[in-house]
ROKOLLUM-862156 format. One line per 8 residues: number of its first residue (from 1); for each residue z, y, x of N, C-alpha, C. Coordinates in pm, 1 decimal. Example, Ala and Ser with C-alpha at 12.3 -4.5 7.8 and 13.67 -1.06 7.14 Angstrom:
// ROKOLLUM-862156
1) 780.0/-569.0/1319.0/780.0/-450.0/1230.0/780.0/-330.0/1320.0 | 708.0/-225.0/1285.0/714.0/-106.0/1367.0/787.0/3.0/1290.0 $
//
This chain:
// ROKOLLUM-862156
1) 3515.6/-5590.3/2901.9/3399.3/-5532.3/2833.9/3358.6/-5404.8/2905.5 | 3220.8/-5375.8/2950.3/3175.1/-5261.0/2985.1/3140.8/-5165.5/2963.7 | 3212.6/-5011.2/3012.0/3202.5/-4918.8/2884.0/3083.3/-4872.4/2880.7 | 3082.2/-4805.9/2764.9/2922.5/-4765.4/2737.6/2835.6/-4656.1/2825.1 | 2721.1/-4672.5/2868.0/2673.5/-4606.4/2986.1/2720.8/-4418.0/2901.9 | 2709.2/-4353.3/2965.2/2698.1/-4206.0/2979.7/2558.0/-4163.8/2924.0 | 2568.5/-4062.2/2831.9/2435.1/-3988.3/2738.0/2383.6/-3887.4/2925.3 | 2290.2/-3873.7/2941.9/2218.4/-3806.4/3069.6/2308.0/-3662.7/3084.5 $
9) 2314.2/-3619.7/3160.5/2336.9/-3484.8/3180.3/2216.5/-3380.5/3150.6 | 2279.6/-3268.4/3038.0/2103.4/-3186.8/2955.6/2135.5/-3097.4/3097.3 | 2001.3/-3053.1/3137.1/1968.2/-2894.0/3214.5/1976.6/-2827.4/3116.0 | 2078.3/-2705.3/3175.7/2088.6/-2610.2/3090.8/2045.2/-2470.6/3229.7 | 1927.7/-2375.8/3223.4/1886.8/-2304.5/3275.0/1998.4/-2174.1/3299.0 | 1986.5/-2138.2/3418.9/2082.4/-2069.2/3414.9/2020.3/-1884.8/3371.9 | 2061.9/-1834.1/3265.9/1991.0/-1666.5/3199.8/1996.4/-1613.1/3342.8 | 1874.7/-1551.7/3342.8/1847.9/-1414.5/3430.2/1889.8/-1315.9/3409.1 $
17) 1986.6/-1227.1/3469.2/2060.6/-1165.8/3411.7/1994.8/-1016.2/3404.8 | 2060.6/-913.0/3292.1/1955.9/-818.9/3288.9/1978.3/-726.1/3422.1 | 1829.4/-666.7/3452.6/1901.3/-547.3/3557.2/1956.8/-448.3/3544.6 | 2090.0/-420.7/3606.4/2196.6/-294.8/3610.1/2100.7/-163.2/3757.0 | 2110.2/-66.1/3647.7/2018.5/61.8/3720.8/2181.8/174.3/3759.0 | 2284.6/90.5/3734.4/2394.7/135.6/3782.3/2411.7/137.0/3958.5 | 2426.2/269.4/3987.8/2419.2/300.3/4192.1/2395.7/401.0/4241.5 | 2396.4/447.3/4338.7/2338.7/553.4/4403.6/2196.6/540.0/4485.4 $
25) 2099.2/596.8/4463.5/1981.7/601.9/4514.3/1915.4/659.5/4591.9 | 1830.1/662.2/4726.1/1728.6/740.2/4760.5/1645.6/694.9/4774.3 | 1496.4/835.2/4818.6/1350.1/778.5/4810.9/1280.6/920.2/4820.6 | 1187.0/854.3/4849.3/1044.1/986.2/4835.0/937.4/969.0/4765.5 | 849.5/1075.6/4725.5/742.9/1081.2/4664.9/638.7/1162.1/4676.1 | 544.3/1154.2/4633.4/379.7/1235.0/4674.5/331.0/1269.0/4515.5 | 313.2/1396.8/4526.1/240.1/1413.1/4419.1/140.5/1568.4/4449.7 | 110.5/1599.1/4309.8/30.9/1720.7/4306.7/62.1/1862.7/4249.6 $
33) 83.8/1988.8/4249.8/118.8/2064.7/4169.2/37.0/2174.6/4196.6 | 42.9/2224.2/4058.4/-43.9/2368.2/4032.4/27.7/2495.9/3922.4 | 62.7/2615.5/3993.9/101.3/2769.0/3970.8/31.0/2836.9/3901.8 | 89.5/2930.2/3802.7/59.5/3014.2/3737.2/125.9/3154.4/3714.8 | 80.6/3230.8/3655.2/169.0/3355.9/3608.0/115.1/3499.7/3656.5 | 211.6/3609.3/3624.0/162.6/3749.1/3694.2/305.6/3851.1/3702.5 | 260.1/3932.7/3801.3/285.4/4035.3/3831.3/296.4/4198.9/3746.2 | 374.2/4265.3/3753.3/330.4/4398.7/3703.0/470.9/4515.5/3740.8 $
41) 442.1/4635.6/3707.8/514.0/4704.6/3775.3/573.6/4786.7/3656.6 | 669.3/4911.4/3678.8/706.8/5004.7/3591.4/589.5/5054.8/3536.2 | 485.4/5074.4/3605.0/355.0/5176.8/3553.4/254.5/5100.7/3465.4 | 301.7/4999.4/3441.7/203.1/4904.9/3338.2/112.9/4861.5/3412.6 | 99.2/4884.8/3558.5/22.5/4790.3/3622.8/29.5/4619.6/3644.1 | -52.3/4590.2/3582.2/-65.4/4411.3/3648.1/-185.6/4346.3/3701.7 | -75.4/4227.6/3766.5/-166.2/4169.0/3843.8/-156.8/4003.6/3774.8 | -313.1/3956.2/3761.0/-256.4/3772.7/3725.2/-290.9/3731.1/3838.1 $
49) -214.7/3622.1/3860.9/-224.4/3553.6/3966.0/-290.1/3395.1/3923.8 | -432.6/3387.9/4061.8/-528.6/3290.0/4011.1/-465.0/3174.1/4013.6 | -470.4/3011.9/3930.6/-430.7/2942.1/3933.9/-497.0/2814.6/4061.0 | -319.4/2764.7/4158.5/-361.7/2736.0/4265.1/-292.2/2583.7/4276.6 | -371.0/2452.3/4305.8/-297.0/2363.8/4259.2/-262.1/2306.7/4425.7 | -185.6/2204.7/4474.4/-115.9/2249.3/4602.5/-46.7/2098.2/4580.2 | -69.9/2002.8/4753.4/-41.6/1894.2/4726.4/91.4/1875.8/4814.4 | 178.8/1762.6/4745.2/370.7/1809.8/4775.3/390.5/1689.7/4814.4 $
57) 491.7/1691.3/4888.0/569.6/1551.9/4918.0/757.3/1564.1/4980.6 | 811.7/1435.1/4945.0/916.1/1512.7/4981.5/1041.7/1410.5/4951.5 | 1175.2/1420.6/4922.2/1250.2/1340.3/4897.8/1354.1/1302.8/4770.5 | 1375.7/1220.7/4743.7/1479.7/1256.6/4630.6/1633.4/1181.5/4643.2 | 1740.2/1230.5/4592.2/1861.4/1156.4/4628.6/1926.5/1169.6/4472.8 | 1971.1/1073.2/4395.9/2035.5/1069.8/4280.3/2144.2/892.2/4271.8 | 2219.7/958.3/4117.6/2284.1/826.0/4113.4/2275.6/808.4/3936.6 | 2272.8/713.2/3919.5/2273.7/591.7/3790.0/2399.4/522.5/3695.5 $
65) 2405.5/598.8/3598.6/2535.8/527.8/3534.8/2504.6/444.7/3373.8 | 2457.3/330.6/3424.6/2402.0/245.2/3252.8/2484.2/181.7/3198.3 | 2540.3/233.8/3043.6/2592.4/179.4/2962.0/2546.2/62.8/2918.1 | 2640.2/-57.1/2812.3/2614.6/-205.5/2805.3/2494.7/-208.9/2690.5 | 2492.7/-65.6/2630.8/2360.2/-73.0/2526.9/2231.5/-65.1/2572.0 | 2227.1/21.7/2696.0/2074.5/45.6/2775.8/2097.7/168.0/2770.7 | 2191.4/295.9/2688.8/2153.1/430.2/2760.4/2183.4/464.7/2925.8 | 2146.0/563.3/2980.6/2227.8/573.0/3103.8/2213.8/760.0/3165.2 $
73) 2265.1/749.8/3214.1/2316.5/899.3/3217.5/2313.3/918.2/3419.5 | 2298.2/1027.6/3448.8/2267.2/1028.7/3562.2/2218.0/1149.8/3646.4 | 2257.0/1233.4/3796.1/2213.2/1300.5/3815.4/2115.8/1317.3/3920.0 | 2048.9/1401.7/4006.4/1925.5/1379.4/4079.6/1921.9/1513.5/4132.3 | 1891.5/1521.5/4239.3/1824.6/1642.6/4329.9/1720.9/1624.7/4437.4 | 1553.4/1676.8/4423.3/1492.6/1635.2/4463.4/1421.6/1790.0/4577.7 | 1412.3/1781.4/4732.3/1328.0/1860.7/4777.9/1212.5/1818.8/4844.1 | 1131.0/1910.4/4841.7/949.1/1893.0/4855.6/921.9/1978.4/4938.3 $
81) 800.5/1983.3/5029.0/751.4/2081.0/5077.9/581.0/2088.3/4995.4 | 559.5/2190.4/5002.3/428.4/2220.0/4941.2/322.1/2274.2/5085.6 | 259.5/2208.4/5041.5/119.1/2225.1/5160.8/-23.2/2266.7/5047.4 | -73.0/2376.1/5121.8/-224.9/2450.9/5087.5/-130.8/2562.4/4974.2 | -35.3/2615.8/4985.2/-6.3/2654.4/4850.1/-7.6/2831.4/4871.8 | -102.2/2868.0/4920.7/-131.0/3004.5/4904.3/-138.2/3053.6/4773.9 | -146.5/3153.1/4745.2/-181.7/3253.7/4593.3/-204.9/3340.0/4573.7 | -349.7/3345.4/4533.3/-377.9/3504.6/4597.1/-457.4/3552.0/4414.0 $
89) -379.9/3672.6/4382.3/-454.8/3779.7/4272.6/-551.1/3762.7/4211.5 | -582.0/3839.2/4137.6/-686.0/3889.4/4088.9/-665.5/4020.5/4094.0 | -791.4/4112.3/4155.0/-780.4/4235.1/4202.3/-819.3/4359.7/4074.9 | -690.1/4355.7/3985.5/-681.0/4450.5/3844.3/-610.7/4593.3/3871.5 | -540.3/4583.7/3984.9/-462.5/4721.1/3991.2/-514.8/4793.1/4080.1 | -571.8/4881.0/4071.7/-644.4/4930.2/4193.9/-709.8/4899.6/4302.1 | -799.3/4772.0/4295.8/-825.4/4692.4/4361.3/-752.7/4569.7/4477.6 | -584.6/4571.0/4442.3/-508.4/4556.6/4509.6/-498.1/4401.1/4453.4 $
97) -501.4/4317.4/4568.8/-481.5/4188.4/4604.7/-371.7/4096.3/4635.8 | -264.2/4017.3/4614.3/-102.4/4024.4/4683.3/-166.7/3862.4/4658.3 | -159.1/3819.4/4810.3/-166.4/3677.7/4845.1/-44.9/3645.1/4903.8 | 20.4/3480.3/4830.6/180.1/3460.4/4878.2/150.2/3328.2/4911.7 | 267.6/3274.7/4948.3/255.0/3102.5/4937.8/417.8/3088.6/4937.9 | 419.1/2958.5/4838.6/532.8/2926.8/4774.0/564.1/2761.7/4861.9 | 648.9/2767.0/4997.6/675.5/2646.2/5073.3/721.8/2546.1/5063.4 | 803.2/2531.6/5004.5/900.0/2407.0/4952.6/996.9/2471.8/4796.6 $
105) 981.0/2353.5/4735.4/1142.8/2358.1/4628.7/1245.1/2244.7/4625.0 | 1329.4/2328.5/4576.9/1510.6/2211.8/4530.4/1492.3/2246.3/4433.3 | 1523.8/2143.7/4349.4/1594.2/2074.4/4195.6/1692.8/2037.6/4215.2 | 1828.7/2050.5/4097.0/1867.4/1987.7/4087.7/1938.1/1941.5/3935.9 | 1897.4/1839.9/3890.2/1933.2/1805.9/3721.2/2035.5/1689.4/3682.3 | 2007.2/1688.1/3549.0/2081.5/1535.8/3492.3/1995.5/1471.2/3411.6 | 2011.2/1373.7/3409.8/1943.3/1311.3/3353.5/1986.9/1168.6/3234.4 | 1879.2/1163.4/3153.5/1941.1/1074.9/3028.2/1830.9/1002.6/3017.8 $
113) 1821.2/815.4/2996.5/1770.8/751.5/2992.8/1800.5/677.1/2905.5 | 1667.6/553.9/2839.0/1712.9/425.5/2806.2/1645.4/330.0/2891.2 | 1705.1/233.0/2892.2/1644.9/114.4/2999.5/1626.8/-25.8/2919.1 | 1472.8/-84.2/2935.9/1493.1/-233.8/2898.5/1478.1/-317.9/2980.6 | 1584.6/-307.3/3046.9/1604.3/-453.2/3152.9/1550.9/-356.1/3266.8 | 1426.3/-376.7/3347.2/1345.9/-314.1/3482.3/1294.7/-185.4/3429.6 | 1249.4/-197.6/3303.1/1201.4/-90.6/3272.3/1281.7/64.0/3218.9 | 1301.6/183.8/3303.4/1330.3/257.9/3256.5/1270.8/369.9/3227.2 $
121) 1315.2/464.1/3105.9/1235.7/606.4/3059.9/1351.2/692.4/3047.3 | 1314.8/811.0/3083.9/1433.6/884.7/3086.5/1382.7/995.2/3090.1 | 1440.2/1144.2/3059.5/1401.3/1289.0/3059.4/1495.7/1363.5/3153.6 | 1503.3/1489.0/3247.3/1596.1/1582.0/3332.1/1555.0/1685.4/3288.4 | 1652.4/1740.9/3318.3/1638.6/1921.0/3311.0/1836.0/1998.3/3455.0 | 1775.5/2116.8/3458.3/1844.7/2147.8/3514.4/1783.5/2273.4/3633.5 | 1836.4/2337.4/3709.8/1786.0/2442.8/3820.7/1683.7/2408.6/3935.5 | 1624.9/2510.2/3961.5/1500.9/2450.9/4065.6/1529.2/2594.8/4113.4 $
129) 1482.2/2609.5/4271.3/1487.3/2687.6/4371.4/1331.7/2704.9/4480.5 | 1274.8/2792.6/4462.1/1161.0/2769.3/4535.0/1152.3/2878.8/4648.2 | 1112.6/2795.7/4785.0/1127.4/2935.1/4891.3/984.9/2986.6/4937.7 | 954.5/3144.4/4934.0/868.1/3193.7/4958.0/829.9/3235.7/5065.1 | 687.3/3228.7/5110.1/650.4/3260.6/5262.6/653.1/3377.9/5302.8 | 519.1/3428.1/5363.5/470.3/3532.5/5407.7/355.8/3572.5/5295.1 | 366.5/3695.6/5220.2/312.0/3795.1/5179.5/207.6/3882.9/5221.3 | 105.5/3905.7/5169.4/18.6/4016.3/5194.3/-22.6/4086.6/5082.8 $
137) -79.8/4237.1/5119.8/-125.2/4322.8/5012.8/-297.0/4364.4/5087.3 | -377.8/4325.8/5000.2/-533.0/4376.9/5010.0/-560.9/4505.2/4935.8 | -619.6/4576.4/4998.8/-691.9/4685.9/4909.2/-808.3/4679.4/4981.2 | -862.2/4832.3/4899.3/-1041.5/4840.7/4975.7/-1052.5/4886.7/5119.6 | -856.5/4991.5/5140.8/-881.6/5027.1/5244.7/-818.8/4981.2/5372.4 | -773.4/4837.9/5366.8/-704.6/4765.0/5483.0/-667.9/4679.2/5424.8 | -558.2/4601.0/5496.1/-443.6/4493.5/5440.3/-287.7/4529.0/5487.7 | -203.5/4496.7/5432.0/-24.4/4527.3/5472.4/24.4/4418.6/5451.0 $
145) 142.7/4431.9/5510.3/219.4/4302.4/5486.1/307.1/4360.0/5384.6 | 325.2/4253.3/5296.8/424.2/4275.4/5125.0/601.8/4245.4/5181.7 | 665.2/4327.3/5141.2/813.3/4272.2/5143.2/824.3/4194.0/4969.5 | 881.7/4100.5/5033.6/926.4/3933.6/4980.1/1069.3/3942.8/4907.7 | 1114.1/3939.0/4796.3/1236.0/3865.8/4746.3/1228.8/3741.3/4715.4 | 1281.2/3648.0/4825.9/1322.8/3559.4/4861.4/1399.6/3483.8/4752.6 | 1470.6/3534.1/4671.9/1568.4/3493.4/4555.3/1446.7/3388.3/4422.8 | 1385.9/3318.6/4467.5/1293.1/3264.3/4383.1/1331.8/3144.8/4307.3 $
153) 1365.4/3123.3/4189.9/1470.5/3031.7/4155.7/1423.4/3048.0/3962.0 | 1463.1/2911.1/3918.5/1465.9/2974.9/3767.0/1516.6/2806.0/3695.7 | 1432.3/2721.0/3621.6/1455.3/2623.2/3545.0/1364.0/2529.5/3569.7 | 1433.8/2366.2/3549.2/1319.0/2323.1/3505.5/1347.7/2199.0/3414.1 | 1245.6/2109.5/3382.5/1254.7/1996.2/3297.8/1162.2/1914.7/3315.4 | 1157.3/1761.3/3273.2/1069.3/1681.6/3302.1/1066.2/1554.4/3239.0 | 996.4/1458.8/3258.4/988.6/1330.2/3187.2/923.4/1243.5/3325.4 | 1014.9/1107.1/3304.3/927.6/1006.7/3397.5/967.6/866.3/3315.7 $
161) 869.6/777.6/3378.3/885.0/623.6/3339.4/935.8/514.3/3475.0 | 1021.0/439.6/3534.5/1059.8/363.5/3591.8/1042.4/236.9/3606.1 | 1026.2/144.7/3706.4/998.7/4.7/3697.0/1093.9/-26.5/3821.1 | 1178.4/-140.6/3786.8/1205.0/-176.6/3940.4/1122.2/-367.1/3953.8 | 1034.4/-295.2/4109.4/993.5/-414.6/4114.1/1082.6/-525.4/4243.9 | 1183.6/-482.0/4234.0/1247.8/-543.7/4308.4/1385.7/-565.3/4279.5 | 1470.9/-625.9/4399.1/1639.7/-597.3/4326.0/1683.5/-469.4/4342.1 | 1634.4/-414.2/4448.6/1692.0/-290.1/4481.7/1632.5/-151.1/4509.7 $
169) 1470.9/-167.7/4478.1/1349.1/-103.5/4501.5/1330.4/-67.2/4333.4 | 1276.1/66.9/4283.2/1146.6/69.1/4235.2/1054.7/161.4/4232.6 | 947.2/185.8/4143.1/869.6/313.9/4127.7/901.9/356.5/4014.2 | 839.7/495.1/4036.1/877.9/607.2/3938.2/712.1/718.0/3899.5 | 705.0/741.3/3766.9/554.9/823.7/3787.6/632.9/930.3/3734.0 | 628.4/1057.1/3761.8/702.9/1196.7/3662.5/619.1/1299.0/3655.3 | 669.3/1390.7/3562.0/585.1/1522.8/3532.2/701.6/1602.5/3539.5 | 703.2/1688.2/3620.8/795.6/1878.2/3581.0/741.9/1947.8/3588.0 $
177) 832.0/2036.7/3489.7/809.1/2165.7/3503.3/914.9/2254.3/3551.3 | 834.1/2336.2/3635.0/957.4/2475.9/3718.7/918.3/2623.9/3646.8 | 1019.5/2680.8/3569.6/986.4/2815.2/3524.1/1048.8/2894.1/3593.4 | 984.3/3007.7/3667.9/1019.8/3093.1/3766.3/978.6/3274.5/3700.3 | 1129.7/3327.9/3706.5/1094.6/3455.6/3688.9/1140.4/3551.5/3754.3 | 1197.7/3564.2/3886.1/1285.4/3647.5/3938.3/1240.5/3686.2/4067.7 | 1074.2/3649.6/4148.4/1026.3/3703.7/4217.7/955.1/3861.2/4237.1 | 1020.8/3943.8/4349.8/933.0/4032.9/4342.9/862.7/4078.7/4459.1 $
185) 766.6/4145.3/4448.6/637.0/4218.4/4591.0/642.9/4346.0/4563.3 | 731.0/4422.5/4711.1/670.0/4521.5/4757.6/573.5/4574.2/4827.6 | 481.5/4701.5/4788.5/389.2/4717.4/4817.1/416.5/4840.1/4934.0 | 371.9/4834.3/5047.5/437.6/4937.7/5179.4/365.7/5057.3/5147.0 | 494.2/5177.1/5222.1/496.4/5297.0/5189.0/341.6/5387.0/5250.8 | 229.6/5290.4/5377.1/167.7/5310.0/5412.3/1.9/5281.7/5353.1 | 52.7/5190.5/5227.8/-71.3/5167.4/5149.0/-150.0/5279.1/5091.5 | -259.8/5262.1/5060.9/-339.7/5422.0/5051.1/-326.8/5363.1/4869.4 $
193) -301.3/5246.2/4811.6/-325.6/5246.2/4735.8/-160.7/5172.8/4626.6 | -115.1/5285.5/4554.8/30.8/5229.7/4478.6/94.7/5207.3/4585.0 | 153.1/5304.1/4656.7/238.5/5285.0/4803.9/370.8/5292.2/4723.1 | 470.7/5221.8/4787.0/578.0/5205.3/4737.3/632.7/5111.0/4636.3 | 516.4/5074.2/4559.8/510.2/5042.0/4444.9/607.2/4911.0/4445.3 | 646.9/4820.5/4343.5/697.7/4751.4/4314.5/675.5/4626.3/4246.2 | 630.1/4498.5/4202.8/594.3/4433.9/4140.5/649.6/4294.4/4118.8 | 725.2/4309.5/3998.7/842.8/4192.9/3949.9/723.7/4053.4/3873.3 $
201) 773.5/3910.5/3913.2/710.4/3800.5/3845.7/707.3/3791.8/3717.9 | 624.9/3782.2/3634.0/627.1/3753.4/3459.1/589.4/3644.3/3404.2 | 680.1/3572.0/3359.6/545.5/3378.4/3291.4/552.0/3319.5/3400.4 | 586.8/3312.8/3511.2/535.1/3245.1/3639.4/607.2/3112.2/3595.5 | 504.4/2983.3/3669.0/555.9/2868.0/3654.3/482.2/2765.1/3732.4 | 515.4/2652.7/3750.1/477.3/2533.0/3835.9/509.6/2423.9/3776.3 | 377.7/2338.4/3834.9/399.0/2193.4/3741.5/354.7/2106.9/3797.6 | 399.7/2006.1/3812.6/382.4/1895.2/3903.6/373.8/1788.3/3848.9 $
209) 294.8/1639.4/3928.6/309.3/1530.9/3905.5/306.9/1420.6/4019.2 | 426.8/1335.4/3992.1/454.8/1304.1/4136.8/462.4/1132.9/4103.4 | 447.7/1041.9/4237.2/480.9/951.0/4246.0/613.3/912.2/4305.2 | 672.5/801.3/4324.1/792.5/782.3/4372.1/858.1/675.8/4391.0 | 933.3/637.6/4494.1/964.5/474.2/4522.1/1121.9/548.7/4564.2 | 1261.3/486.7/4489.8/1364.3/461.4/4494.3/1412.8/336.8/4573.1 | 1477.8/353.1/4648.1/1630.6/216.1/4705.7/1751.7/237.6/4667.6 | 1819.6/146.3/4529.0/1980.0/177.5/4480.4/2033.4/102.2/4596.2 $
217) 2158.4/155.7/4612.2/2253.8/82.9/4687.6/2332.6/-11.5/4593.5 | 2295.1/-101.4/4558.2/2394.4/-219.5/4504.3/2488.0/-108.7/4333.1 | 2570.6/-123.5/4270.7/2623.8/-46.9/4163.9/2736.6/-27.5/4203.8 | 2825.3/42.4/4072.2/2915.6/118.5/4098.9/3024.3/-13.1/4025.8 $
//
């Protein structure tokens, strides 16, 4: 007697599995940013400084640690150079003018995310470092060159959204912010106008919005 044929073999599809944002990463990005804040001295002199927006590009290097729920935890340090980023016064203190430019910054933060599957959102915070150029001081009766404290550094924080459109690729859109208070401009002993003078940063800050394409190296 012949045994009974065999029921078909069912397709059973094999699940796509979710994506792990677990790895170490680099990449660069292009974005835009624009400065604010002021100046002032022991003598109640101030200066605001006009708002100057200044287009950046630059790199980022971080790594990815996602838990089996979707949070993920993670740190990041990103440097930029800033191009057009002069800054020049408003002429309130004795007609005196202090044009700077602010060249590049480092970040560096942590960061906390949730992820659904490709899609991730996440917030950083942590230190930012910004290096300052060459200085000048205007008055009515010449121009000088400003001595620079270099020590330009303060906080920052931010928010971005993530996609990976690939296995090992994705983009990134973000917003930060850099709060800076520890710059100061001296004014030379040869100025006809507040010679000597001194003038510490107040409120100063920077804010950016950047694009960005990541490559993880495989996970941890």
């Amino acid at each position: 007697m012949a045994p009974p044929p065999r029921a078909p073999a069912v397709y059973a599809p094999v699940p796509v599995p979710y994506y792990n944002w677990t790895g170490i990463y680099i990449g660069g990005n292009l974005g835009w940013g624009w400065s604010q804040g002021s100046f002032s001295d022991a003598f109640g002199n101030t200066i605001s400084t006009t708002n100057r927006s200044a287009f950046l590009g630059g790199a980022q290097v971080g790594g990815n640690y996602e838990f089996s729920n979707g949070f993920l935890i993670g740190v990041e340090s990103d440097f930029d150079w800033l191009v057009n980023s002069n800054n020049s016064s408003n002429p309130t203190a004795g007609g005196v003018i202090l044009t700077a430019s602010d060249r590049w910054f480092i970040t560096f933060t942590g960061r906390l995310g949730y992820a659904w599957d490709r899609l991730l959102v996440y917030g950083k915070a942590g230190g930012a470092w910004v290096g300052a150029g060459n200085a000048s001081v205007a008055t009515p009766a010449g121009s000088f060159s400003a001595t620079v404290n270099n020590s330009n550094y303060g906080w920052t924080a931010g928010a971005g959204v993530e996609y990976a459109i690939w296995n090992n690729l994705s983009v990134r859109l973000e917003y930060d912010y850099i709060g800076l208070t520890s710059q100061t401009f001296g004014i030379p002993a040869t100025s006809p106008i507040l010679p000597g003078d001194s003038f510490a940063g107040n409120n100063r800050s920077f804010q950016m919005v950047n694009l960005g394409l990541n490559y993880k190296f495989g996970g941890w």
